[in-house]
N, C-alpha and C positions, 0 to 999 in steps of 0.2 A: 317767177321768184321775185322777194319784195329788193328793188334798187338802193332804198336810203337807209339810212338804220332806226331810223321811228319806224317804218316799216316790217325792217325785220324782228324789230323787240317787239310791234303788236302782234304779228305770227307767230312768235313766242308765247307769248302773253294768252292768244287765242288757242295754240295749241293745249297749253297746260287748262286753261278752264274747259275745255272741250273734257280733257280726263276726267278732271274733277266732277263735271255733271256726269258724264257718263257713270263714274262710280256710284254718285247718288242716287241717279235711275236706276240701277243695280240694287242697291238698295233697298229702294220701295219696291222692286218688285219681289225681291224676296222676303220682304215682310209680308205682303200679301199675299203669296205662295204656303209662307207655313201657316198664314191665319186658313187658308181655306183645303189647307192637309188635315188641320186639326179637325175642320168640317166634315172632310170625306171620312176621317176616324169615327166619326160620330160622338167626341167627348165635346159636350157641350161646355163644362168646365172647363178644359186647356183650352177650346180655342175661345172663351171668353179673359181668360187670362192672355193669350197669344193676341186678340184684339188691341188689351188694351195696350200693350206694349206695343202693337203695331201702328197703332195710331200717335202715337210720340214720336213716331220714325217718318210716317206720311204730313206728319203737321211741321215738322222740322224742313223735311224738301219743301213742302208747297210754302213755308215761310224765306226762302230763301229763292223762290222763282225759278226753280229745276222745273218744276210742274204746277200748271194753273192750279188755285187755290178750289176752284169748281171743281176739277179732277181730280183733288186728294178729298174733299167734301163728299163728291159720290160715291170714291172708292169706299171710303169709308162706312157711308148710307150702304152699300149693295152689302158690306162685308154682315155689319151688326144685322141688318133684314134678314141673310141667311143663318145666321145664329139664332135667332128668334125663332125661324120656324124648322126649327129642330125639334124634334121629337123628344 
């Protein structure tokens, strides 16, 4: 346990952003989650529409340093590539 009280406010401090990222990883994966239900749906519409909303939600974490900027980039790339080759 932290002995001083800078200590104990930065274990504060650390526990609270620990939730906060957590919730946003939360986040991006369930945007990504219904971008690729709309996929298994087969409505190439909704989940072109569920992209793009999704991609507001992945460029807001990866601007904020929840997740590499290369991570929300690919997610992104795999998402719209399986859109495309939709039937």
């Amino acid at each position: 346990m932290a002995n001083t009280a800078q200590a104990r406010k930065r274990a504060r401090q650390a526990e609270a952003t620990r939730k906060r990222n957590a919730s946003l990883k939360s986040e991006l994966r369930t945007a990504v989650k219904k971008v690729r239900k709309s996929i298994a749906a087969g409505d190439k519409a909704a989940a072109t529409t569920q992209l793009r909303e999704s991609q507001a939600v992945i460029d807001r974490i990866a601007d904020k340093k929840i997740v590499h900027r290369n991570l929300a980039s690919r997610t992104k790339s795999r998402l719209a590539q399986a859109i495309r080759t939709m039937p």
